[in-house]
N, C-alpha and C positions, 0 to 999 in steps of 0.2 A: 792172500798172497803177500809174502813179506815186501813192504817198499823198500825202495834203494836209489835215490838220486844221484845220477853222476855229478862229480865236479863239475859246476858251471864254468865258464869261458868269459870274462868279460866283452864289453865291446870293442875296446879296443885291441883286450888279444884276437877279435876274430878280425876286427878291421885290417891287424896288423895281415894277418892270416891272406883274407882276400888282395892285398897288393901284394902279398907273396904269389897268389894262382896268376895275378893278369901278369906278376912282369919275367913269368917262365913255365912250370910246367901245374898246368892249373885244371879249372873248369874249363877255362877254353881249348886246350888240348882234348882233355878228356871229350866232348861235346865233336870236335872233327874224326877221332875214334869212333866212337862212337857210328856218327856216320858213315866211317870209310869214307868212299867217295858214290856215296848215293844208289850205287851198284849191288846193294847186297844181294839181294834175290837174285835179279839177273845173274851175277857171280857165282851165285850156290846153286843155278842151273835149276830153281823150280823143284818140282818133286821130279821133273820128267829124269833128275840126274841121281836123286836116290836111286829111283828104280833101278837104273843103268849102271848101277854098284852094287845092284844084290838086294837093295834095301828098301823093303815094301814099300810101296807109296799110302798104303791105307793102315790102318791104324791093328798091330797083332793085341791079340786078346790076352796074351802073357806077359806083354811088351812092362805094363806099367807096376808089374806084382814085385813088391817088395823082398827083399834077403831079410834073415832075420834083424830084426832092432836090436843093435846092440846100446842103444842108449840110456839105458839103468848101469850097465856094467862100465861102457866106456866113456865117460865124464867130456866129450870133445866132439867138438864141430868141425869141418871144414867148409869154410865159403870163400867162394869166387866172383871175384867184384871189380868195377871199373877200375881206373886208374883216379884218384881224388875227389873218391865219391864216397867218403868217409871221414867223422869227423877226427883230427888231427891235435895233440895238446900244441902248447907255446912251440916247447922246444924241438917239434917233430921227432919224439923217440917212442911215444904213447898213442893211443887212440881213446880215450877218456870212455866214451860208452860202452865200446867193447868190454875195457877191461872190469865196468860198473857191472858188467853183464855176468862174468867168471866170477866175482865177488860176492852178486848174489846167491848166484845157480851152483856154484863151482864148476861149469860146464865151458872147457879151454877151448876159442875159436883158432883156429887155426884159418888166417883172412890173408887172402890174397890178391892184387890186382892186378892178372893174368888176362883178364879180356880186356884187347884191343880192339876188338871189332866183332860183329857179330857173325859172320862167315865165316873167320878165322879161327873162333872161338869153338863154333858148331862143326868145325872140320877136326876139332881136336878130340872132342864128346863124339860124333859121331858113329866111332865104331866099336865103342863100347857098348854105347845105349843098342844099337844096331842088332849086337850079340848078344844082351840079356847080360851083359856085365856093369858092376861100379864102374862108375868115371872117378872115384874118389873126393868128388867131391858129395855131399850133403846141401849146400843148398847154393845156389848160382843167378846171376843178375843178368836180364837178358831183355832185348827189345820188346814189344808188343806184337810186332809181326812174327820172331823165331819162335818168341815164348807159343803163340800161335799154333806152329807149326808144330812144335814138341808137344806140345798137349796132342795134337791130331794124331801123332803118329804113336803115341801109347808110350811115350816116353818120360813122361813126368809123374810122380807118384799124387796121389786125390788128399788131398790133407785132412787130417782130423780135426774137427771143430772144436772138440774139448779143451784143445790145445791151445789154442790161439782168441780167446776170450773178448783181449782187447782187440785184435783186429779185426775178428765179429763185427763189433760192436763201434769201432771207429774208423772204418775205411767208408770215407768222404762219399757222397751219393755219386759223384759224378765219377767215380773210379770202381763203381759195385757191382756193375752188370756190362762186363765187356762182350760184346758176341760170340768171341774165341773160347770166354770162358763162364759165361753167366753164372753169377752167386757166387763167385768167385772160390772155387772147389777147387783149380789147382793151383792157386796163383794168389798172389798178394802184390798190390804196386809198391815199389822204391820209392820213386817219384815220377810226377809225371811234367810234361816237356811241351809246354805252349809256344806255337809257331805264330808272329805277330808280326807288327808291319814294324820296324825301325828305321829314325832317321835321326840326319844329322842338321840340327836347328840352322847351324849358321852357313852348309851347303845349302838348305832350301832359300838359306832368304828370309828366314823367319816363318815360312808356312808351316803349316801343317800338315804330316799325310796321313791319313787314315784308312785308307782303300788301296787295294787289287789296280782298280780300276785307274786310279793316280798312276799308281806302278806304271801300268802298262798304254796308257794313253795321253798323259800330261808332256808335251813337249817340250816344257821348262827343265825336266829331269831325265831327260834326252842321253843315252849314253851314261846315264848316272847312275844306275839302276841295277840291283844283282836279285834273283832269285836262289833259291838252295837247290843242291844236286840230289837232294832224297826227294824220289817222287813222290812220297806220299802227303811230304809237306806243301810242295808248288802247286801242285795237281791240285791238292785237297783245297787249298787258301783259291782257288783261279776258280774253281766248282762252286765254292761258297760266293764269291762274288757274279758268278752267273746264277746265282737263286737254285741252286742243285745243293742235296745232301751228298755230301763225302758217305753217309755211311748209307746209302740208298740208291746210287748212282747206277747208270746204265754204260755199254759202250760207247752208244751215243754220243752220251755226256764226258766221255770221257776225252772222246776224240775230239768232241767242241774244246774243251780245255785246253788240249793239246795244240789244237788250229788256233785257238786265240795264243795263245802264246808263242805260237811260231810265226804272227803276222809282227808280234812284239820283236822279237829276235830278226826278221827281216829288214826290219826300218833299224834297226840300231838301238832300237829304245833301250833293250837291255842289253847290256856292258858285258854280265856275263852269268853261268851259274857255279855256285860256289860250296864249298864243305863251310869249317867255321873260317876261313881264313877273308872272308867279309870283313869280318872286324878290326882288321885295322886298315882297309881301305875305306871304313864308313865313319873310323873315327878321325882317319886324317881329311875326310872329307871328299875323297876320291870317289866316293858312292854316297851321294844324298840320300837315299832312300832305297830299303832292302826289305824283302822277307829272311825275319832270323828266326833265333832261339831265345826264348826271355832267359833261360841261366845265362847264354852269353850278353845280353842288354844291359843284367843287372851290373856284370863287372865291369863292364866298360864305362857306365855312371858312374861308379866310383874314384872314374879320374876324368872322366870331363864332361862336365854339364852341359855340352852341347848334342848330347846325344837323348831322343827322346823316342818313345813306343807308344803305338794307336794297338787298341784291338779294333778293326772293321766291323761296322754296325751288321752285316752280312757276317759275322762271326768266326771265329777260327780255329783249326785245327789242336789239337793236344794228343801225344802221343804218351806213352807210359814206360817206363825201365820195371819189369815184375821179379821178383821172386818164384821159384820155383824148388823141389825137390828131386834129383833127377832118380828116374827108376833106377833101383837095387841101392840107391844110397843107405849106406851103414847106419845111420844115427840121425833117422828120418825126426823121433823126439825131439832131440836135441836143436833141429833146425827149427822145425815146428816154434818152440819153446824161443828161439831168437827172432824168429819173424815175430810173434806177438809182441816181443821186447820191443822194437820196434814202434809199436801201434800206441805205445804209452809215450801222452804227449809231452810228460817232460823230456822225454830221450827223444822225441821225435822231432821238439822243438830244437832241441843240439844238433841235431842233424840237418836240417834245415836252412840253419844260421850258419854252418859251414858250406853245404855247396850253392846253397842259393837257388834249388828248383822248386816248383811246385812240390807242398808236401801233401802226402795223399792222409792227414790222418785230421779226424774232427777233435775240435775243442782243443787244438793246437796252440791261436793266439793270445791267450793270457800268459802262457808261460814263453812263448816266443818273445812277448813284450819285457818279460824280465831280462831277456839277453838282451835283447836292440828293438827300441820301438819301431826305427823305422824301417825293419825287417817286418815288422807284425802288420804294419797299415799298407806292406809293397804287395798289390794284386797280383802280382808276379810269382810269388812266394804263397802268400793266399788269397785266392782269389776271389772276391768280394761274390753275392748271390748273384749282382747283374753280369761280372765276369764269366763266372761258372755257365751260367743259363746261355751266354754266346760260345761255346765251348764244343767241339763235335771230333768225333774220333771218324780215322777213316776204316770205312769198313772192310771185313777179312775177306780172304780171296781165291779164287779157287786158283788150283794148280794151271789154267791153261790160262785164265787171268790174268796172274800174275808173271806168266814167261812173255803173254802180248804186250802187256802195257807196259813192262821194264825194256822192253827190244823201242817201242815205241819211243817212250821217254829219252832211253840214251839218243838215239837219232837226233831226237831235240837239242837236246843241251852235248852234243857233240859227242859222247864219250864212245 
């Protein structure tokens, strides 16, 4: 395969770069999109609300058969992607990989960042995929729990392994065997999204926090304190601190999670629960100590050192952004052929060094080190063996599952 390295980025063009996301519309925007407000599932009404539109709830056998490939004849991709989850040149008019990518291939992406949210996103695909029609897009960026659920329901095409060589072969162990998608047959990670504890050094006192348990018991941090409004992240981090697997858990355990954190919410301990708009209550100090998102940690270090992140010896949650191809997409090749691009660490080291999340691809940090070493040594970005080996996904969920425990959850955290 012919190599082809994009334009590298200096560090200070990406430095320049990151205090352009924190002081407007950034990683940290993107990251509260993301989440919506915690409600997705609930919002998207479970499967019980496909049904109640016509729209099987089980998986049709025609559902994921492809339209002819037109990707010999038509040279072009379309993909649909967050909002600055892409990397960007100096002058914001180029996307440097991208265009490295046309250059090699001569294969025209056609990139767009139309998903705001995953509900919002899934209501738009929805009644295309539904119908056995294109959504027009070719290959699309989506949660771990939608991507999920579109595999389930025969709506994502099974990708060819020929294709995608490097991803094969460099998609990171601890992103290789999702439950939703084992071997990873329809899907490929973007990046993936560690939930950790954050605090702000000089609201604690100079302490440290490192645990759930701090969170939710320490009276020093009394009213100080925020969790996140996606359940899957609170729930999962509060499971992991009662010695329960997030990806093994029972009702049970679910509802002990639930009850300890609603004895937390009674006494005041916790302040409140939140999307990303944490971060600037915990950077001005208004919240000592929170459950976040390591993309949002990273930028918020980058303008004050008082801000610091524990992973809990009890371990934590990591969710994933995938790739997918959605059924009847035009130029399933073509997509195929840019996921791999992707999985090459020089391009994926570029990617990386601009949004700042866990990169899902092996033998990344040599060349990440050429852009910013101290992107390459941040476990945040890559996360060392003893990071990884604390690392747990929470597991997939059935339809009736996931309408209790979202009805549950919002109870808790008010919504």
């Amino acid at each position: 395969m012919e190599s082809y390295e994009p334009e590298r980025l200096s560090s200070a063009q990406l430095a320049a770069m990151r205090r352009s996301l924190t002081s407007g519309r950034g990683a940290l925007t993107r990251r509260s999109l993301l989440r919506a407000s915690g409600m997705g599932a609930l919002a998207l009404g479970g499967m019980a609300t496909l049904g109640a539109c016509g729209i099987p709830p089980a998986k049709r056998a025609d559902a994921g058969v492809a339209s002819d490939d037109h990707s010999a004849k038509e040279k072009e991709a379309t993909f649909s992607n967050w909002t600055e989850y892409m990397d960007v040149s100096e002058d914001e008019k180029g996307r440097p990989t991208l265009e490295a990518f046309t250059k090699r291939t001569g294969i025209r992406v056609k990139y767009t960042e139309d998903i705001n949210d995953n509900v919002e996103f899934f209501g738009k695909i929805k009644p295309q995929l539904a119908a056995g029609q294109n959504t027009g897009r070719d290959l699309i960026c989506v949660t771990d729990w939608l991507a999920a659920r579109i595999i389930r329901l025969g709506w994502a095409q099974k990708l060819d392994p020929s294709n995608l060589p490097h991803a094969f072969a460099n998609v990171s162990a601890q992103f290789r065997t999702p439950d939703w998608d084992p071997g990873r047959a329809y899907s490929y990670p973007w990046t993936g999204i560690p939930t950790v504890i954050a605090y702000n050094v000089k609201a604690t006192g100079g302490r440290k926090v490192d645990s759930v348990t701090q969170l939710l018991d320490d009276p020093k941090l009394k009213g100080r304190v925020s969790f996140l409004s996606e359940m899957r992240d609170t729930i999962g981090m509060t499971l992991l601190d009662q010695g329960k697997d997030p990806g093994k858990f029972t009702d049970t355990d679910f509802d002990g999670a639930i009850g300890r954190l609603q004895k937390a919410v009674d006494k005041k301990q916790i302040r409140r629960f939140t999307g990303n708009d944490y971060t600037a209550d915990l950077s001005k100090g208004d919240i000592a100590a929170c459950v976040g998102w390591a993309g949002d940690i990273i930028q918020l270090q980058a303008d004050n050192p008082d801000i610091e992140f524990a992973i809990p010896a009890a371990g934590y949650i990591t969710s994933s952004d995938n790739l997918l191809v959605p059924a009847q997409a035009r130029h399933k090749t073509n997509a195929e052929k840019l996921i791999d691009y992707y999985y090459e660490p020089p391009v994926a080291a570029q990617l990386a060094a601009y949004i700042n999340y866990v990169c899902p691809v092996d033998g990344v940090r040599e060349e990440l080190a050429r852009i910013d070493a101290s992107m390459a040594s941040n476990t945040l970005i890559l996360p060392d063996k003893e990071m990884a080996a604390k690392s747990r996904s929470f597991r997939s969920l059935s339809t009736k599952e996931e309408t209790a425990y979202e009805e549950k959850f919002a109870k808790l955290i008010g919504a």
